[in-house]
Every structure is written in C-alpha cells, then in structure tokens.
C-alpha positions in Angstrom: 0.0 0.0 0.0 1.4 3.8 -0.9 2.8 5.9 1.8 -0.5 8.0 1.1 -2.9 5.5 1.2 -1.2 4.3 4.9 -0.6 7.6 6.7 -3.6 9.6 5.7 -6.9 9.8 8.2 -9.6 8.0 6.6 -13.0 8.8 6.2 -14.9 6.3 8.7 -18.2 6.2 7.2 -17.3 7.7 4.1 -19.5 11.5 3.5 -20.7 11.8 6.8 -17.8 11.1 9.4 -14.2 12.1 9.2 -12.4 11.5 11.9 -8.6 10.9 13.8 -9.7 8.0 16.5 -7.6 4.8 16.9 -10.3 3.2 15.2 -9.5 4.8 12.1 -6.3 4.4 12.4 -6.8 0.7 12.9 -9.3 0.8 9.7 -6.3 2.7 7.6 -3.5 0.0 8.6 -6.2 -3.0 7.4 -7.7 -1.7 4.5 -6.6 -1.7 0.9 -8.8 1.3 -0.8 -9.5 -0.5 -4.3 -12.1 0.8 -6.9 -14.7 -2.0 -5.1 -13.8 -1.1 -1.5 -13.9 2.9 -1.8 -17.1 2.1 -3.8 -18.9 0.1 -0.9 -17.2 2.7 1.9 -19.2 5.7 -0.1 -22.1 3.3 -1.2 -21.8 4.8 -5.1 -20.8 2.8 -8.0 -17.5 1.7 -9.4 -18.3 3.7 -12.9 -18.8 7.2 -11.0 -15.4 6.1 -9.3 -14.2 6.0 -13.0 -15.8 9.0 -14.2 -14.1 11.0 -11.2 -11.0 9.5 -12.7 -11.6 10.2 -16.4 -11.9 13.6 -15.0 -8.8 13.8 -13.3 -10.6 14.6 -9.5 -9.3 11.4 -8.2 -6.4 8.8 -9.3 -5.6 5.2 -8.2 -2.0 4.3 -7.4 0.0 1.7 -7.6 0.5 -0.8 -4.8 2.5 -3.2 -5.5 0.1 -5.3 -8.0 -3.0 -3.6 -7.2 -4.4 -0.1 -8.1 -5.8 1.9 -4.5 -6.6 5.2 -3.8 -5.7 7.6 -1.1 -7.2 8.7 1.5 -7.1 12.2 -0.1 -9.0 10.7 -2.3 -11.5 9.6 -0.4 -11.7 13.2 1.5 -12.4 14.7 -2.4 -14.9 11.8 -2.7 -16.5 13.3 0.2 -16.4 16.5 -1.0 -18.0 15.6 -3.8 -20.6 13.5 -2.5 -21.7 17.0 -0.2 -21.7 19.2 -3.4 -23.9 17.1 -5.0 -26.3 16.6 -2.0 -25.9 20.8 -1.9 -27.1 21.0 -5.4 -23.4 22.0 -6.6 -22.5 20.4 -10.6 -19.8 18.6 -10.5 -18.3 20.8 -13.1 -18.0 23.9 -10.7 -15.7 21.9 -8.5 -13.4 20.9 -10.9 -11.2 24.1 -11.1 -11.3 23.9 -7.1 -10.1 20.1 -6.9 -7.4 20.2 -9.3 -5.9 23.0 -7.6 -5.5 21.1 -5.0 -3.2 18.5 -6.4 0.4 19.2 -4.6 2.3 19.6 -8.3 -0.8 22.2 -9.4 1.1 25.2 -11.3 0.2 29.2 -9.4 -1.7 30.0 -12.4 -4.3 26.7 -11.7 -3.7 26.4 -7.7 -4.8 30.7 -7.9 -7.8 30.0 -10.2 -8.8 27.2 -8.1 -8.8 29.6 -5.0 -10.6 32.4 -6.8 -13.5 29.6 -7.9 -13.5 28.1 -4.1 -14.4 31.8 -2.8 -16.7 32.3 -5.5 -18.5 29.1 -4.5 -18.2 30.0 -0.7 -20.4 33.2 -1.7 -22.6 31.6 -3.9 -23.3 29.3 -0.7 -23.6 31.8 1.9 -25.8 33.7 -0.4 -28.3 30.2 -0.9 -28.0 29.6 3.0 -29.1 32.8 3.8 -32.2 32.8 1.5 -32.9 28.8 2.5 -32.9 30.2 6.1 -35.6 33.6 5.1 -37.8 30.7 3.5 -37.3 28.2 6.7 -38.4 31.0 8.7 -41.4 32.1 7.1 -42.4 28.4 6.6 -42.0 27.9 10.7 -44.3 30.8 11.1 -46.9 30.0 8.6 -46.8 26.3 10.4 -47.0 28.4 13.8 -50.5 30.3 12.5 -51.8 27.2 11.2 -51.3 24.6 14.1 -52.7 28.0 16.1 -55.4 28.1 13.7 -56.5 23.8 13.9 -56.2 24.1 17.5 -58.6 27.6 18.0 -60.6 25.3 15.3 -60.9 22.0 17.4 -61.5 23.2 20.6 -64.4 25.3 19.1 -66.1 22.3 17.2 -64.5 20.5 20.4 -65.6 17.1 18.4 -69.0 18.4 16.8 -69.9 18.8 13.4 -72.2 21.3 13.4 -72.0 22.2 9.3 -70.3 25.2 9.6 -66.7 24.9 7.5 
C-alpha cells in the first residue's frame, strides 16, 4: 500500500464522518482502498469512481500489484458526495479540486482559489435565502397549528356544518 494511502486519516463512514480515533487508524492500517472497497465505503458505483478519474478529481496508485486510492482521495470523494447533495455540478468543482493536487502550477492552484471563494459566496448567499424561507415556513406552520387548534377546541368534536 502507498505511503498516502497508509498515513492519511480516513473517512470512517465515508461523506458523513471524518475523523482521527484509533479506530481509524486501525481501519487505515487494514484496509486496501481498491475501486470496489472505496465504492462500498461511499455506497456509489465503481463507474462514478471512473468517471471522477476520467476527469482527473481522483487517481488510483499503484500498490504493489493492485491499483488503490488515497485517503485524499476519499476526502475529495466526500467533497464531492456533499456538493452534489448541496445541489453543486460537479463541473464547478473541478477548477477547485485540481488546484489542489500538490504539483498544481500558481496559475491553476490561484484560479482554483478564486472559484473556491466564489463558491463559498454563492453558498452563503443560498443559505441565507434557504434560512428567510425556513423562517417564514416555521411561522406560517405556527399560524396554522394555532389556527387547527382555536378550530378544534371550538367544534370540540362536533360537526355542526359550519366549514
């Protein structure tokens, strides 16, 4: 197994849970990250695996005979995983994950940066109008739970045909 693939933290339970416990530790000295086993850790298919690779987001290494992935790997897996639940294409995340790579050139490591921000904003913009319709939602919920309570206790079990 790399030197990546052994000293990085792992994921735990994949998109959810990253973590530095002995556990984890125990799980990155016993566990070879092939296509199969990152697949099952993330619960996503072995051709989205490819397709991240295709794209140049993630890369298998070699391990003696076997081809395994990195924990950093499995961190941008998670990453990606999260944009996507967030509503994010994965195409706006390219410029961000390639700048990451340790031999990215200034020029892509900057533009990378500069589309990272520029997502930040974009976020912090969504979150704030989620939260404005989240809090009119809670209110209108509030008048209407006020409104079928007033409304039960007057009919207080009676029909009496009035709607």
């Amino acid at each position: 197994m790399s030197n990546d693939a052994r000293n990085a933290v792992p994921c735990g339970t994949a998109a959810n849970n990253c973590g530095d416990t002995a556990e984890a530790m125990a799980f990155t000295q016993s566990h070879i990250l092939s296509i199969h086993e990152v697949a099952r850790m993330f619960g996503m298919f072995t051709l989205t695996l490819r397709l991240y690779e295709l794209l140049g987001l993630i890369r298998r290494k070699r391990a003696g005979r076997e081809r395994v992935y990195s924990w950093v790997d499995c961190e941008r897996i998670a990453l990606l995983i999260k944009a996507r639940k967030a509503g994010l294409a994965l195409a706006r995340l390219v410029p961000v994950i390639k700048a990451m790579d340790d031999g990215a050139r200034l020029r892509v490591a900057n533009a990378g940066r500069q589309k990272c921000l520029s997502l930040i904003h974009a976020l912090e913009i969504d979150q704030r109008h989620r939260r404005d319709v989240l809090g009119e939602l809670y209110r209108i919920d509030w008048e209407l739970a006020e409104r079928l309570g007033a409304t039960d206790q007057r009919h207080d079990g009676r029909d009496t045909g009035h709607g």
